[in-house]
N, C-alpha and C positions, 0 to 999 in steps of 0.2 A: 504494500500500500504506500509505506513511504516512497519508494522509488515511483511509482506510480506518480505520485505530486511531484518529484520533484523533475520528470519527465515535462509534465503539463507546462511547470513554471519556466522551464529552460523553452520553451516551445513556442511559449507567450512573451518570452523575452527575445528570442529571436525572431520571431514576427516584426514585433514592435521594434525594435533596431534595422531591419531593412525596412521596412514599411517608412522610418524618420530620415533610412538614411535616401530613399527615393524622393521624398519631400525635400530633404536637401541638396539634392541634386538638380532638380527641376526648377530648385527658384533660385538655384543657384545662377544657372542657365541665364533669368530670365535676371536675377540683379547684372551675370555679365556683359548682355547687351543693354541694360542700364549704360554699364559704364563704356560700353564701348560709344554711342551713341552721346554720351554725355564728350568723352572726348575727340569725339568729329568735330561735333558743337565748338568746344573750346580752342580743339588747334589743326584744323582742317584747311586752314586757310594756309598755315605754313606749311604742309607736309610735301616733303619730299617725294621719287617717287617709292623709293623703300617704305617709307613711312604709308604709304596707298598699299604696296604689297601686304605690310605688316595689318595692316587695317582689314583686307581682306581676307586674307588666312585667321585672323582672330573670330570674320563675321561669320564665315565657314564652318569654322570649329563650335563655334555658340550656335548656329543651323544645325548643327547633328547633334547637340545635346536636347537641343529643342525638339526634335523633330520625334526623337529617341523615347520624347515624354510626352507627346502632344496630346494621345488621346488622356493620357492623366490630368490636364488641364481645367479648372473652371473656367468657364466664359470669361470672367472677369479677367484671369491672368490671361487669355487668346487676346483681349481686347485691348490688355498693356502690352504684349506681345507685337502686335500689331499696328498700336502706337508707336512704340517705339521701334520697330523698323521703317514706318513710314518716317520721323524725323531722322532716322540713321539714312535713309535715300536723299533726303531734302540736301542734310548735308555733303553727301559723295557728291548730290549733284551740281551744289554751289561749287564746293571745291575743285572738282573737276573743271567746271569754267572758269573760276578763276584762276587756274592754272595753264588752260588751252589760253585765255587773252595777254597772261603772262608771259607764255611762251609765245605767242603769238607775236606779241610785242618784242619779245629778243628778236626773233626772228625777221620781223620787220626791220628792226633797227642793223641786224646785220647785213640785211638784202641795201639798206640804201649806202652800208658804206663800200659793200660791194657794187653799186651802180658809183657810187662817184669816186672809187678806184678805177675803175674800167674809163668811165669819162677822163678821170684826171688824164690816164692813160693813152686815150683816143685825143684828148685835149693838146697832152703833150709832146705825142709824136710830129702832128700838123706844124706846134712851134718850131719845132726843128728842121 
């Protein structure tokens, strides 16, 4: 009989320890894309493009923890879920362009000084 309980207890205690350690998993998930999202927000504007890769691999990574738990989810947590991937997109996709008009911009600035070496060039052979 004793063993018999203390079966049950060891039985009820391992349930309940995966059972919290699932719960910690899944909202662990969803605090990560908290923070990833939080810091697009804050430094998306400067990132390198490493800094884009590293951003990526991390949204990945929180996508299969997610995804791993999804149907465990309350509505609620799908709907912070889902909040905060849509402002995690908002941000890639500010940053993204402000990175294409940045580049863009070197880019410009190198093409004119490449037009007015070429000129200088056509300019100064005519002098001679």
């Amino acid at each position: 009989m004793k063993t018999k309980s203390i079966f049950i207890i060891a039985s009820i205690v391992l349930a309940s320890t995966l059972t919290l350690s699932s719960c910690s998993t899944k909202t662990r998930a969803i605090n990560q894309l908290e923070s990833l999202t939080y810091d697009l927000r804050d430094n998306s504007a400067n990132y390198s493009l490493s800094d884009w890769q590293d951003a990526a691999n991390r949204y990945i990574d929180i996508r299969k923890k997610i995804n791993k738990h999804y149907t465990d989810y309350t509505a609620d947590e799908k709907e912070r879920i889902g909040k905060l991937q849509g402002e995690a997109a908002n941000y890639v996709a500010k940053g993204a362009k402000s990175s294409l008009i940045s580049n863009v911009g070197g880019i410009a600035s190198e093409l004119k000084g490449l037009l007015e070496g070429i000129m200088g060039l056509v300019g100064g052979s005519s002098d001679k």
